[in-house]
C-alpha positions in Angstrom: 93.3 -101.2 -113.4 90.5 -102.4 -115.7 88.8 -105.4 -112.8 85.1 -104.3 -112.7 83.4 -105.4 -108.8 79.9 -106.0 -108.7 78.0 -105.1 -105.1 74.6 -105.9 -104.3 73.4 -104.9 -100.9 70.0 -103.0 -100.2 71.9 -101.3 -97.5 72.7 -98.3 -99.3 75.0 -96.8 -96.8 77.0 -100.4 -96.7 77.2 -100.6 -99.9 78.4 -96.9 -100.7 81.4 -97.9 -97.9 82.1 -100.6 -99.4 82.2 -99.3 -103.1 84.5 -96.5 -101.6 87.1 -98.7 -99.8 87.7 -101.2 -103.3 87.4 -97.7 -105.6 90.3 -96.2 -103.6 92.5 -99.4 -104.2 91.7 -98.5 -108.2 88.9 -100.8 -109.3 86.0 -100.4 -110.6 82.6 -100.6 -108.7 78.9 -100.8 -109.7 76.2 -101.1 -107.2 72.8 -102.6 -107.2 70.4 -102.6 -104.1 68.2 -105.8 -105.2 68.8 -109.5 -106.7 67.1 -109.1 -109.3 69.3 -105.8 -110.3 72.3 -107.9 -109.8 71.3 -110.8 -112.2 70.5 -108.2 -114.7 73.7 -106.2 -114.5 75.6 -109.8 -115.0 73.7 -110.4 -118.0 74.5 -107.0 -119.4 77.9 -106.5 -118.8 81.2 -108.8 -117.8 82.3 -108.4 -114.4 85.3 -110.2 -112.6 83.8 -110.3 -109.1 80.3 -110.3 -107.4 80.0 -109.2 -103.6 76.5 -110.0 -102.5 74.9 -109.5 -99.2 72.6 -112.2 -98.5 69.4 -110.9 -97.1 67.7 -108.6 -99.7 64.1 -108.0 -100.6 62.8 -110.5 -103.4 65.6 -112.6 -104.8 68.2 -113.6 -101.7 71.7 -113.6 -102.4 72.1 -116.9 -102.1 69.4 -117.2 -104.6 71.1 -115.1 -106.8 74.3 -117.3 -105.8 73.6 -120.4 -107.2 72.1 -118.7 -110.0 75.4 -117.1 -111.3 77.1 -120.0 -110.3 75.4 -121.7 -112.9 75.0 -119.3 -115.4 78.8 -118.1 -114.8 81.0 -120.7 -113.0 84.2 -119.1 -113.4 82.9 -115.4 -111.8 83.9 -115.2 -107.8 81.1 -114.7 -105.6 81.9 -113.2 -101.9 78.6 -113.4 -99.8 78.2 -111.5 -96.6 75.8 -111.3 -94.0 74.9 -109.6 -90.7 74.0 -113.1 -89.8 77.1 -115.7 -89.4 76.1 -118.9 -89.0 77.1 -122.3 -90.1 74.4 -122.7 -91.9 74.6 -119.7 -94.1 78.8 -120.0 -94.6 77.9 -124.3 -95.7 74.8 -123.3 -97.7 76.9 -120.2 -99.4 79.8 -122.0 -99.9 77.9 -125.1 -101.1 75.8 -122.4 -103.5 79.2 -121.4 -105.3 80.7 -118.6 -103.3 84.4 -117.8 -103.2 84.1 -117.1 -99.7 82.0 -115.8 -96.5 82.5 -112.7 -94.5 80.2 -111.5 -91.5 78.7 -107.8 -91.2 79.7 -105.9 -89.4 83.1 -106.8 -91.6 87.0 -105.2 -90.8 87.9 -103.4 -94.8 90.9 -104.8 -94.4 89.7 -107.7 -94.5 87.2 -107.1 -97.4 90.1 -106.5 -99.7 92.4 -109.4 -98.3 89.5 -111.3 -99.3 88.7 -109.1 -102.6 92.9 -109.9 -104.0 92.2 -113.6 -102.8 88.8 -114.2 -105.6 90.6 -111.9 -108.5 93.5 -114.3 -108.0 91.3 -117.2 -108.1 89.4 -115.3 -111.3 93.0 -115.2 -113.3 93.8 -118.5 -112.1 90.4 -119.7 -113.7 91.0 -117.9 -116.7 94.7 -119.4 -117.6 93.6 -122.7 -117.3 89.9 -122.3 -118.1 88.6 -124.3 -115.6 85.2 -124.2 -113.6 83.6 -126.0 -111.1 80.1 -127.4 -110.2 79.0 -128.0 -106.7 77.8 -131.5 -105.4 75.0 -133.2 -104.0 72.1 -131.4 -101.7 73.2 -131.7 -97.7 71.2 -130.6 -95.0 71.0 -127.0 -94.3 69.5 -127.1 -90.8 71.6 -127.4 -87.9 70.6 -125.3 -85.1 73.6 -126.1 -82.9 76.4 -124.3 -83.0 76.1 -120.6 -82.2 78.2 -117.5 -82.9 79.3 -115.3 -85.5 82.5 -114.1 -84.2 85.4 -113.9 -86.7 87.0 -117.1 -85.1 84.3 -119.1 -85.3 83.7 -117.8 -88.7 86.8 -119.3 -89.7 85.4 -122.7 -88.2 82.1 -122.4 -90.2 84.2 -121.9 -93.5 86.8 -125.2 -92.4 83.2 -126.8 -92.1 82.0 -125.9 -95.4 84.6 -127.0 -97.4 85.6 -130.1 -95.5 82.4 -132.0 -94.8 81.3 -133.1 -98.7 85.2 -134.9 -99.2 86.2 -137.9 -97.8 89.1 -136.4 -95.7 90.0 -137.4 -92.2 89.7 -134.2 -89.7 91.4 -133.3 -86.4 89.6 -131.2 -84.3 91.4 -129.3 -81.6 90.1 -127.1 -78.7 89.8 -127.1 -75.2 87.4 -129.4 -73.0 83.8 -127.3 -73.3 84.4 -125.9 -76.6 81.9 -128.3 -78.9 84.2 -130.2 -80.5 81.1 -132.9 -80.9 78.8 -130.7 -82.0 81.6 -129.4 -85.1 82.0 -133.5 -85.9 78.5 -133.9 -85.9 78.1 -130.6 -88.4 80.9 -132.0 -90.6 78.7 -135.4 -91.0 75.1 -133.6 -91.6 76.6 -131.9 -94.1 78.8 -135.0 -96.1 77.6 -137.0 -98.6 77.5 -139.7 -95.7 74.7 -137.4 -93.8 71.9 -140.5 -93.7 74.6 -143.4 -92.7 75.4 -143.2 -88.8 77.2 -140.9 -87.3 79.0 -143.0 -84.0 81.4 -141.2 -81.2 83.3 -142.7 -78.4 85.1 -140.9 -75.5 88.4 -142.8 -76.2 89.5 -141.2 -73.2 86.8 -142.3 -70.2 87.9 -146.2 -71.3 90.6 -148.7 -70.1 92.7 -149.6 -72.7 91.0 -153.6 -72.8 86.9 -151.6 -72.9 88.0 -148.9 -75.4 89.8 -152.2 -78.0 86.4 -153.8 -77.7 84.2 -150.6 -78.0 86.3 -149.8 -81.1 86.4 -153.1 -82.7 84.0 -155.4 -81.3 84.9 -158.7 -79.8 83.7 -162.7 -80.5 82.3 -164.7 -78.0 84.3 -166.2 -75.1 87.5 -163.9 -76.0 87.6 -162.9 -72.4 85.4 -163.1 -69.1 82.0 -161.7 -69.5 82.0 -161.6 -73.2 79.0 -163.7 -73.2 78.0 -163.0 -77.0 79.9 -161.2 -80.5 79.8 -158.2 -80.0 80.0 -155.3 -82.8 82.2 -152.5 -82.4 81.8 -148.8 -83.4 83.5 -149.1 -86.6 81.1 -151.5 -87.3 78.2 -149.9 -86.1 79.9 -146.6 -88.2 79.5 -148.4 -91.4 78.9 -146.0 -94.6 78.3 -143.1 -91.9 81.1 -141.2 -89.3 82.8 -142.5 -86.9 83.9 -139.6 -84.3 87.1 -140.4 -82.1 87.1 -137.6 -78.8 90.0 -137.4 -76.6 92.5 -139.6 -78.8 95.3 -138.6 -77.5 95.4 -140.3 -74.3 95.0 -143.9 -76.0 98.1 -146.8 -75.4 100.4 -146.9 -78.3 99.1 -151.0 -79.1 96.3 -148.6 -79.8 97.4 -146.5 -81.8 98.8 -149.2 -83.8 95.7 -150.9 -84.6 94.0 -146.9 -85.0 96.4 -147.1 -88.0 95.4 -149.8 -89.7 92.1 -148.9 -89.9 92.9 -145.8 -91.6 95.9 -147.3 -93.6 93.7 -150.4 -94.7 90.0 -149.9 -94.0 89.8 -152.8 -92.3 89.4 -154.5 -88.5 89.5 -157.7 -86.3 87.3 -158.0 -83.9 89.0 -159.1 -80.1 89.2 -162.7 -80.3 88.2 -162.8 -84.1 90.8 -164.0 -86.8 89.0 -162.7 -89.9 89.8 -158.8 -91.3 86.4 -156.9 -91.9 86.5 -154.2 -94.5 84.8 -151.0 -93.2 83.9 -147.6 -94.9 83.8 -145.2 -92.2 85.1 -141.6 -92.7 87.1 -140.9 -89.1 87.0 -137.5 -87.8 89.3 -137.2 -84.4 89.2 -134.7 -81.6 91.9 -133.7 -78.7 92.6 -130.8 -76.4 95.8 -132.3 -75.9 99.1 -130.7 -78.2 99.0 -133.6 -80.5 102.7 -132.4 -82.6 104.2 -131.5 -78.9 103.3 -135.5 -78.0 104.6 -136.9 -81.2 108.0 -134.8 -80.3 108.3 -136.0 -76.7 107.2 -139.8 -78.2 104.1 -140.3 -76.6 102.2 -140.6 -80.1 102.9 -141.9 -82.9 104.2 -140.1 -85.8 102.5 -141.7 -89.1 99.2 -142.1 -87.4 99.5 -138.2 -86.5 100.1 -137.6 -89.9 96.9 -139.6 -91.1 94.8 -137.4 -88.9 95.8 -134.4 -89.3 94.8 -134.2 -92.8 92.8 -131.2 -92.1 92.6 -129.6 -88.9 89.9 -127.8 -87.1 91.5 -125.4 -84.3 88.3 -124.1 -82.1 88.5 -121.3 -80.1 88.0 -121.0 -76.4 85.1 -119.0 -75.2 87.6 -116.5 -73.5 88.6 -115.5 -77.3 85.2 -115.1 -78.6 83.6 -113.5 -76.3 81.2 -111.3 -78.7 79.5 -114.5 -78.6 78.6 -114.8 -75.2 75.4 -113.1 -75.0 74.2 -115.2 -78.5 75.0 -117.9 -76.5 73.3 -117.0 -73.3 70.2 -116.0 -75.2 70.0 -119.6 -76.5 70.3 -121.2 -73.3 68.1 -118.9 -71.6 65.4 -120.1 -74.1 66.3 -123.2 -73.8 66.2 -123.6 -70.0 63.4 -121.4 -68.8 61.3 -123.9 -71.2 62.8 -126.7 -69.8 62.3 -125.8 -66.2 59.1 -124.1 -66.9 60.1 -121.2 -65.8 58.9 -117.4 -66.9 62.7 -116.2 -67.3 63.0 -114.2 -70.4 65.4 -111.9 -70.0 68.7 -110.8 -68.3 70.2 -107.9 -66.7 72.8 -105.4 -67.9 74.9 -106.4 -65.0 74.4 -110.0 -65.3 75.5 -109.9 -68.7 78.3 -107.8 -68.4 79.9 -110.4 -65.2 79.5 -113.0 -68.5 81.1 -111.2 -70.8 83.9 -110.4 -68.4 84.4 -113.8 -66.6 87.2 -116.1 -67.8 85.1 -119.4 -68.4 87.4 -122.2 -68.5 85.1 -124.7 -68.6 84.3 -123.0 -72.2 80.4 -123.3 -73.4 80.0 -126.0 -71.2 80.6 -123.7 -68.2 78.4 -121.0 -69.6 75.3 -123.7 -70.4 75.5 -124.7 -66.7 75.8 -121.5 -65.5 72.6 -119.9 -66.9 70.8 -123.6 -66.2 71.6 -123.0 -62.5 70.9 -119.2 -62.7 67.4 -120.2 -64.2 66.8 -122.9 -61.7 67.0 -120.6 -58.8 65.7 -117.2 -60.2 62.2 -116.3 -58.7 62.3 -113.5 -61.1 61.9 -113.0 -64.7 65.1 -111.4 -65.3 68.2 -112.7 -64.3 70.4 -110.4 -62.0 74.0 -111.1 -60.4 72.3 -113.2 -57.6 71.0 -115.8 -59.9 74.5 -116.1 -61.0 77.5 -118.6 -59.4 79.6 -117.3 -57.1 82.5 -117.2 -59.1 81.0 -115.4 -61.8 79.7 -112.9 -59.5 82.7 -112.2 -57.5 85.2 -112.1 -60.7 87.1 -108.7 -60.9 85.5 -107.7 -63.9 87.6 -104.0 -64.6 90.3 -106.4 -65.9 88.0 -107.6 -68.9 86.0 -105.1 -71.3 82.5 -105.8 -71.6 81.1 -103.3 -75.0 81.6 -105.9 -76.9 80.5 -106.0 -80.5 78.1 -108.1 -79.6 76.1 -106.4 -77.0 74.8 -103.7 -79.4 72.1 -106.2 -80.3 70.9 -106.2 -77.0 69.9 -102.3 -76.6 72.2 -101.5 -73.7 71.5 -97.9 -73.1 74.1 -95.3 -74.4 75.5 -97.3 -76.8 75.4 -95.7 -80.3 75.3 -97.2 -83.2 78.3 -97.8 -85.7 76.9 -95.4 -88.2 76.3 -92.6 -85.5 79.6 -93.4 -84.6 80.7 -92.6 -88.0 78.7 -89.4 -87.9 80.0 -88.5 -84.8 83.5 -88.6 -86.0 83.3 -86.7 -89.1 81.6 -83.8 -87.3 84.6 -84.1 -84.8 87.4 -83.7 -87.7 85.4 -81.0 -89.4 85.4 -79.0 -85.8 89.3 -79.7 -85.7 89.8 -78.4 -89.5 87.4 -75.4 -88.9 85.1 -77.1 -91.6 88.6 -77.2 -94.2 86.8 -79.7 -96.4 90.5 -80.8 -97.8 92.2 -81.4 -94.5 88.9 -83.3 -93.4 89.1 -85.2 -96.4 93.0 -85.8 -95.7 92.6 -87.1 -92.1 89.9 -89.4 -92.9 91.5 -90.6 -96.0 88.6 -90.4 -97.9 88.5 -87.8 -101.3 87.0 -85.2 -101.3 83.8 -86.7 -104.0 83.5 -89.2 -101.1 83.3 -86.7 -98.0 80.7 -84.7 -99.5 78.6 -88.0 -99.9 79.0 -88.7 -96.3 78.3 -85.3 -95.4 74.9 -85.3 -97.0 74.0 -89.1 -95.7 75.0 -87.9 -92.2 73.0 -84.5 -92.9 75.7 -82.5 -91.8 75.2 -78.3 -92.4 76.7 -76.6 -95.3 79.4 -74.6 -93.1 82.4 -75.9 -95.1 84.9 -73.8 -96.7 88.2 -75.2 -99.4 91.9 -74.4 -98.9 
């Protein structure tokens, strides 16, 4: 196999991993530990796909991104970062990359990812196309928290969605954001400076939520004292952002498909057709394909939603990001309350990490607000916490978590002790064999010595 992989990553030890895992499948890997490195390397020699992490010192990687993006349209970039956010997966994306993956990152999924780009690179070359990104969108958002493979996923959905004109269903339980994902799909479209307008279809009667979607005229019906714009009218050259839609009537429905069918609406009591240009994006926690089955909602309209779909993840399944999120509204609400609590217990967090929340990120939010509210202390313990949190049987829910190694929990070790910890462990099985260590960690035996010396491990080693 001749496909050369370029890394860049001033983690050495990251970078030697991740060189080892695509050299076993066959290709060939060069490394570089700064930007500036990588660029040059590019310009000296042809490669078929770049791997770059994005904080380095000097040059970023998304610096060097849109760089080669420019200078080599048709080359793959996979960024990575110890970081997720939606802001880095939309600005990388946005930048030129092929794709986004978090550190600490599964191999497996590395070279899922890895087969996906060189496809995409022989693709590009049969056909010899390239592609430029668009306008500039906003980078900041601030909102949305976690970097949990699922929500990953999301972030990605997000980049690639919000600069077309597409309609977007998001699904998810009540709690989960879905708002705060519409609201990051219009910051970062080309409509990001028209207005972004939502409606709870659901908390209306069928007669408030027709004139809070489409206005009404004067004298239509008792107490409509003046005209009266509705929110695709107030939308106009922005977002209009439709929550709980599947609950609305099916005369609803009807007229919800016309406006995406025709881009256009009557006002209650008006008898002229308004052309609007609002991008829709649509939210339900309801099972919007099981409804259309049993006949409760219309199957064309369903169809004109679901052009892409958003599926967000309950907090239960994401749960490396509870104490991200907790952090934040910590923050947030010992500020607000001007309070001096900066911190929380090991016990506290692990009845967090453990505890169901069914009421999603909304639940946690409240939670810590309360806890905050009624501490006297500057770190939060069980007592500060509900009741239900605190009374949870927690043994039937792990807490170490990914996530907690962040927060220093005592006698945790780190991944690359782990590592270290491990190898000596084989080599005490194999009586220091350096071929059957080699063999059980899969790993040759070029490779085992490397790791021997970065771990520092002695020289008591002996071959078959």
């Amino acid at each position: 196999m001749n496909t050369h992989i370029l890394i860049a990553d001033d983690d050495e030890v990251s970078c030697q991993l991740f060189a080892e895992t695509l050299e076993s499948d066959g290709f060939r890997v060069d490394q570089v530990t700064s930007g500036d490195t990588a660029l040059s390397s590019l310009d000296g020699e042809p490669y078929d796909l770049l791997v770059i992490d994005v904080r380095m010192p000097g040059m970023s990687g998304l610096d060097v991104t849109r760089i080669v993006h420019e200078k080599y349209p048709a080359l793959p970039i996979i960024v990575m970062t110890a970081f997720g956010s939606i802001e880095t997966a939309v600005e990388a994306i946005h930048e030129g990359a092929f794709d986004f993956i978090s550190k600490p990152m599964n191999l497996a999924e590395l070279k899922n990812i890895v087969s996906r780009a060189l496809a995409q690179r022989s693709l590009q070359r049969r056909v010899e196309k390239t592609a430029a990104p668009d306008g500039e969108y906003p980078s900041q958002l601030g909102k949305i928290i976690g970097k949990s493979p699922p929500m990953l996923e999301v972030y990605k959905t997000v980049a690639r969605v919000a600069p077309t004109k597409s309609t977007v269903l998001i699904l998810g339980e009540s709690g989960t954001g879905k708002e705060l994902i519409a609201r990051a799909i219009h910051e970062h479209s080309p409509r990001a400076n028209g207005p972004f307008v939502a409606v709870d279809c659901g908390a209306l009667t069928e007669t408030l939520l027709e004139s809070e979607l489409f206005g009404h005229m004067r004298g239509s019906f008792t107490g409509a004292v003046a005209d009266k714009k509705g929110v695709f009218e107030e939308a106009q050259g922005g977002t209009c952002f439709l929550d709980e839609i599947g609950g609305i009537s099916p005369s609803m429905q009807a007229r919800l498909l016309r406006v995406l069918q025709e881009h256009e609406i009557r006002r209650v009591g008006g008898k002229e057709w308004m052309a609007v240009d609002v991008r829709v994006l649509a939210a339900t926690n309801q099972d919007l394909a099981e409804a259309v089955t049993n006949g409760e909602f219309r199957q064309d309209l369903f169809y004109r939603l679901d052009v892409v779909t958003i599926n967000l993840p309950p907090l239960r399944q994401r749960a490396d990001d509870i104490p991200l999120l907790t952090q934040h509204f910590l923050k947030y609400y010992s500020q607000d309350c001007g309070k001096p609590v900066s911190a929380i217990s090991d016990r506290a967090m692990e009845l967090l990490c453990s505890y169901r929340w069914p009421g999603n990120i909304r639940e946690l939010e409240h939670a810590v607000e309360q806890a905050v509210a009624l501490s006297y202390q500057p770190v939060l313990t069980p007592e500060d916490l509900p009741r239900e949190i605190r009374e949870q049987n927690a043994h039937n829910f792990p807490f170490h978590t990914a996530a907690t190694t962040q927060f220093n929990f005592p006698d945790t070790p780190s991944l690359e002790e782990v590592k270290k910890r491990y190898v000596r462990h084989v080599l005490q099985l194999t009586d220091g064999n350096v071929s059957a260590t080699a063999r059980i960690l899969n790993v040759d035996r070029r490779s085992l010595y490397r790791m021997l010396a970065r771990y520092e491990i002695g020289p008591s080693l002996k071959d078959d």
